[in-house]
N, C-alpha and C positions, 0 to 999 in steps of 0.2 A: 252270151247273156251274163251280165254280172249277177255275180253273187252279193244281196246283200249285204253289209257290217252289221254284227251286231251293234243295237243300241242300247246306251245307257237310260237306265230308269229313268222316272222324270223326276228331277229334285236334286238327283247326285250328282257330287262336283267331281268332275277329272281327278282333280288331286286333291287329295284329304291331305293337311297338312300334318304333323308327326307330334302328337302333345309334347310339348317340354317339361322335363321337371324343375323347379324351381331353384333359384341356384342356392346353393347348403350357405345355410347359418354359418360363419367362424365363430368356433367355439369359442366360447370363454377362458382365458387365463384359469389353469389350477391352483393356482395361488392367492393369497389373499395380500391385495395392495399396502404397503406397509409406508406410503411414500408421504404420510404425516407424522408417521413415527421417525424416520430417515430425519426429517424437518427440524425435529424436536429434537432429536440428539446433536442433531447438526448447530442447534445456536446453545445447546449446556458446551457443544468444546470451544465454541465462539469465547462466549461469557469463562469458560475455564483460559482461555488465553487472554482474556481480557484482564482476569485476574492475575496470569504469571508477569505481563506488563507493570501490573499495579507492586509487587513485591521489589519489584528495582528500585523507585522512592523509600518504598520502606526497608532495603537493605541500609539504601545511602543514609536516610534516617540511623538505621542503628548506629552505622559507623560515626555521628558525630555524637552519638550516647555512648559508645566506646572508649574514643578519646577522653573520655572523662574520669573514665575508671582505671581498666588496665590499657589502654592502649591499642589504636588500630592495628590491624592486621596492614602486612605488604601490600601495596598496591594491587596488585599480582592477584593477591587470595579474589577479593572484590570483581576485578576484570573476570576472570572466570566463572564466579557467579552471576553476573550481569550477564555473560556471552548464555550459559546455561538457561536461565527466567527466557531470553528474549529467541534462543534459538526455539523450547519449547514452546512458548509463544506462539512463532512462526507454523510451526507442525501443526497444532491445535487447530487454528485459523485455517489454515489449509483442508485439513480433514473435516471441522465443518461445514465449511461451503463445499466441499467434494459428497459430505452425507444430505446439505441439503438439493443439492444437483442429482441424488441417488448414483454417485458415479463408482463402475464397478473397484475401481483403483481404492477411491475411501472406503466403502464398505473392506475391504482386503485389508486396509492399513489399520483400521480401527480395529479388527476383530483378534489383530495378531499383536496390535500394540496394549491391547487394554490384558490382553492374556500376561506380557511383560510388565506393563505394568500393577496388576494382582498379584504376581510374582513379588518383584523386590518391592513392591509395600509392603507385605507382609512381613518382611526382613527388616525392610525399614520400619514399622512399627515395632516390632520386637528392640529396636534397638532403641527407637525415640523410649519406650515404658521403660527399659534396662538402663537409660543414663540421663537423661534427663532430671529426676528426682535429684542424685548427687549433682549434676552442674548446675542445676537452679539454686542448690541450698551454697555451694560454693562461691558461685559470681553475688549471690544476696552478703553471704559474708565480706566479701571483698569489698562492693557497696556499703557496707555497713561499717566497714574499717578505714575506707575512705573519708566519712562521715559520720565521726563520734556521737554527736546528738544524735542523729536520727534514730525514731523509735523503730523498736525491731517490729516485724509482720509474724501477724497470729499466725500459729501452725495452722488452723482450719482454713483461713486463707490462702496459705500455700496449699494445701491439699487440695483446694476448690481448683487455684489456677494449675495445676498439674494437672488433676483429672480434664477439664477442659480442653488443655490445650494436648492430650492424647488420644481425647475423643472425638477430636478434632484432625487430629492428623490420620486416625485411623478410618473416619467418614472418607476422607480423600483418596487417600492411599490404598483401601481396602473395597470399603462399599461401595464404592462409585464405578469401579474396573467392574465389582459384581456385577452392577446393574445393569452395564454398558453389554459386558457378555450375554447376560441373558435376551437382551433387545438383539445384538449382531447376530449370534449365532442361531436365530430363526430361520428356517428355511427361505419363511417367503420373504423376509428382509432379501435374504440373496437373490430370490428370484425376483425380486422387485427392480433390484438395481440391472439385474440382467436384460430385463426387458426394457428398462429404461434406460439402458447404455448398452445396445448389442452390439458395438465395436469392440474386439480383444483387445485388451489392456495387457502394459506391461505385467502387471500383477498375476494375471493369468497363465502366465510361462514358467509359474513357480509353484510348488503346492505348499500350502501355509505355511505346515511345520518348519520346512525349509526358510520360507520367507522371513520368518522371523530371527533363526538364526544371523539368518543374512543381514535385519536391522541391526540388531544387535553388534555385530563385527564394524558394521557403518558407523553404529556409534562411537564404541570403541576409538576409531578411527579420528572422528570429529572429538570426541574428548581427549587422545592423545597430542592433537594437534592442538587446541588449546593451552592444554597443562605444559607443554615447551617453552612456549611465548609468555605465560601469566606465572606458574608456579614449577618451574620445573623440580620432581624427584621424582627418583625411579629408585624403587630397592632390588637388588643388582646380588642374589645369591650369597647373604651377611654384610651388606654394607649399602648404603642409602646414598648414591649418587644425586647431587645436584651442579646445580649451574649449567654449564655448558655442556658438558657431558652427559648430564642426564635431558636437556634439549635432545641431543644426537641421538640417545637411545629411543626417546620417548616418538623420536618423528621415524625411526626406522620401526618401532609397534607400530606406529598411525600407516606405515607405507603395506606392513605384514598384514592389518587391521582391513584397509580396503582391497587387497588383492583379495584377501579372504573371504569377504562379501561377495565379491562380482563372482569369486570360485562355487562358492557354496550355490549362489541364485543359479548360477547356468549346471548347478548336477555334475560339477565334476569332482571323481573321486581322489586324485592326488588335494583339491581344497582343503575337502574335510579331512586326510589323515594328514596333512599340515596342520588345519585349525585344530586337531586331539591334540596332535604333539607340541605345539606351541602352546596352548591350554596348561598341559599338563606340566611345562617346566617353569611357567608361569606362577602355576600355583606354588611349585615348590622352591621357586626363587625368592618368591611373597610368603611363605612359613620360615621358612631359614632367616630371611633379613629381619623378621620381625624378633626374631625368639631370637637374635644375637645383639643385632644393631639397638645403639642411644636413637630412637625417630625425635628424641627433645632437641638431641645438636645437628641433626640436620635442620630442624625449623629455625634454630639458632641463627644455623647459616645461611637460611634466607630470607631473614632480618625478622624474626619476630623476637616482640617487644620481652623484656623479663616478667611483665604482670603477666603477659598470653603464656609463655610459658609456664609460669607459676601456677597459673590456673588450672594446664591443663594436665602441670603433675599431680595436681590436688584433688583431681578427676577419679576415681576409683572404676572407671569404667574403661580408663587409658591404661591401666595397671590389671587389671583384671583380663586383660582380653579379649574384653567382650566386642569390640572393632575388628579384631582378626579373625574371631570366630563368624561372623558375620561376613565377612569380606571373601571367608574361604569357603562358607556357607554357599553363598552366591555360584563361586567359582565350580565349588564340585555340583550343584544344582544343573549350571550349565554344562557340565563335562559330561556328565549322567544323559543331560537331552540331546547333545552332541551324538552321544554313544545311540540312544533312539532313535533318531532320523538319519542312522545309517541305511535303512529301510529304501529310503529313495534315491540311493547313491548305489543304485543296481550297478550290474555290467552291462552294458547293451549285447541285444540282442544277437545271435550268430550268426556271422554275414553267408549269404549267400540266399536267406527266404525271401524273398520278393515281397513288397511291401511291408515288410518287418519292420516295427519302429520299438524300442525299449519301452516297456510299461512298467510306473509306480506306481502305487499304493494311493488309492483315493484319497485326496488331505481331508486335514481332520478341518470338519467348523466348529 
């Protein structure tokens, strides 16, 4: 006799199927999207390259208000300021379509170039307010000696156009880098371009402080190679090489200049105690040649005119040394942040731990 099965109630299903829970929200980004700001920044270094294109007409422009007075400079001086206008040009443009793209590379380039460039503006304004007063009232006399009748200009006119054209280089050179820094160095600025470019960038293989060093030697580099070709002098340990020779010196800096760069960016520590000790005989090559050497007969010798000369003995700013202090300024500036971002020029770590990788110091933003 079989044994019944128990039966199921009436109404219940075999199988209850199992509730699901619904699938989870993705959170929100913790950051705040900054990818109009990116935008915004991105066409002022547009319009600021727009503007170093525009200075190359009005270089050429001066040079034919020059010829009138004391005398165009070398061909040479010109070629290098044109290469200068049109290379930054080129950076600018670059960097803003890379800030309006939120691309992690420009955010990187921006945040390390505007720190350099805050830097030597500030140097550089110290020097435009330090000589510019005597060269304006100098090259006016020259004009005015040129041209007997011409009525001389009120001093509050010159005072007007001096203040202007200071407070004017000082908005550029100064305020502008401020402004730029406080927008890049937002967090969410970075996190913006992160999530908007989450492919590692070359940029990301470097930590800033570094990075920057590393432009800087690049530049270096790019400006020694010019000044060979356009203007060659090199002050050479109490004596101001030019011509040919100071070509050969100036492109064997440019050949020291880029090893140094690619040394520095990849973290190795023979770079940087190269880049200290070339630095530092550098500067003292550049104190010595200055405080012995005539810099009048080396310009001499590479053909500038007797009014450019005259003018620029007549300079109180050329006698005074306020160009050297500046120059050297710069140099121990950089020697000083050379000597700080020894920080990331660890040793790596000691072989044998198994997944051991060397660790630096979080870069600065």
């Amino acid at each position: 006799m079989d044994t019944p099965l128990p039966q199921e109630p009436f109404g219940a299903s075999v199988s209850q199927p199992q509730a699901t829970s619904p699938p989870a929200a993705i959170a929100p980004p913790v950051y705040r999207d900054r990818s109009t700001g990116l935008v915004a920044f991105g066409i002022i270094q547009i319009v600021l390259g727009a503007f170093s294109l525009l200075l190359i007409p009005l270089l050429l422009l001066g040079v034919l208000m020059s010829r009138r007075t004391t005398g165009a400079l070398p061909p040479g001086n010109y070629v290098l300021t044109v290469m200068t206008y049109l290379l930054t040009a080129i950076v600018l443009v670059t960097l803003g379509v890379g800030s309006i793209r939120a691309r992690r590379w420009a955010w990187a380039l921006t945040l390390v170039s505007s720190w350099i460039w805050l830097v030597a503006g500030i140097l550089m304004t110290v020097l435009l307010t330090a000589t510019l007063p005597a060269t304006f009232m100098t090259a006016m006399r020259t004009a005015a000696a040129s041209r007997a009748n011409a009525p001389p200009i009120a001093k509050g006119v010159i005072a007007v156009i001096l203040t202007f054209i200071i407070a004017m280089g000082a908005i550029f050179l100064v305020v502008l880098p401020i402004i730029f820094l406080i927008f890049y160095r937002q967090k969410d600025v970075e996190e913006t371009c992160r999530h908007r470019d989450p492919l590692e960038r070359w940029t990301d293989r470097c930590p800033l402080p570094v990075l920057a060093a590393s432009l800087i030697f690049a530049w270096g580099a790019v400006h020694c190679v010019g000044m060979s070709l356009a203007t060659p002098l090199l002050p050479f340990f109490g004596r101001y090489l030019t011509g040919p020779r100071a070509s050969i010196g100036l492109l064997l800096l440019a050949a020291l200049d880029a090893f140094l760069a690619y040394s520095v960016f990849r973290l190795q520590r023979q770079g940087w105690w190269i880049g200290l000790a070339g630095m530092a005989l550098g500067l003292t090559s550049a104190a010595v040649t200055f405080r012995r050497a005539d810099l009048l007969q080396a310009y001499a010798k590479m053909g500038w005119s007797q009014g450019q000369l005259q003018m620029m003995s007549a300079n109180p700013g050329f006698h005074s040394g306020v160009y050297l202090y500046l120059g050297l300024g710069f140099s121990v500036i950089f020697l000083g942040y050379m000597i700080w971002i020894k920080r990331y020029f660890a040793a790596p770590a000691v072989a044998g731990s198994a997944g051991t990788e060397p660790s630096y110091p979080t870069p600065l933003a």
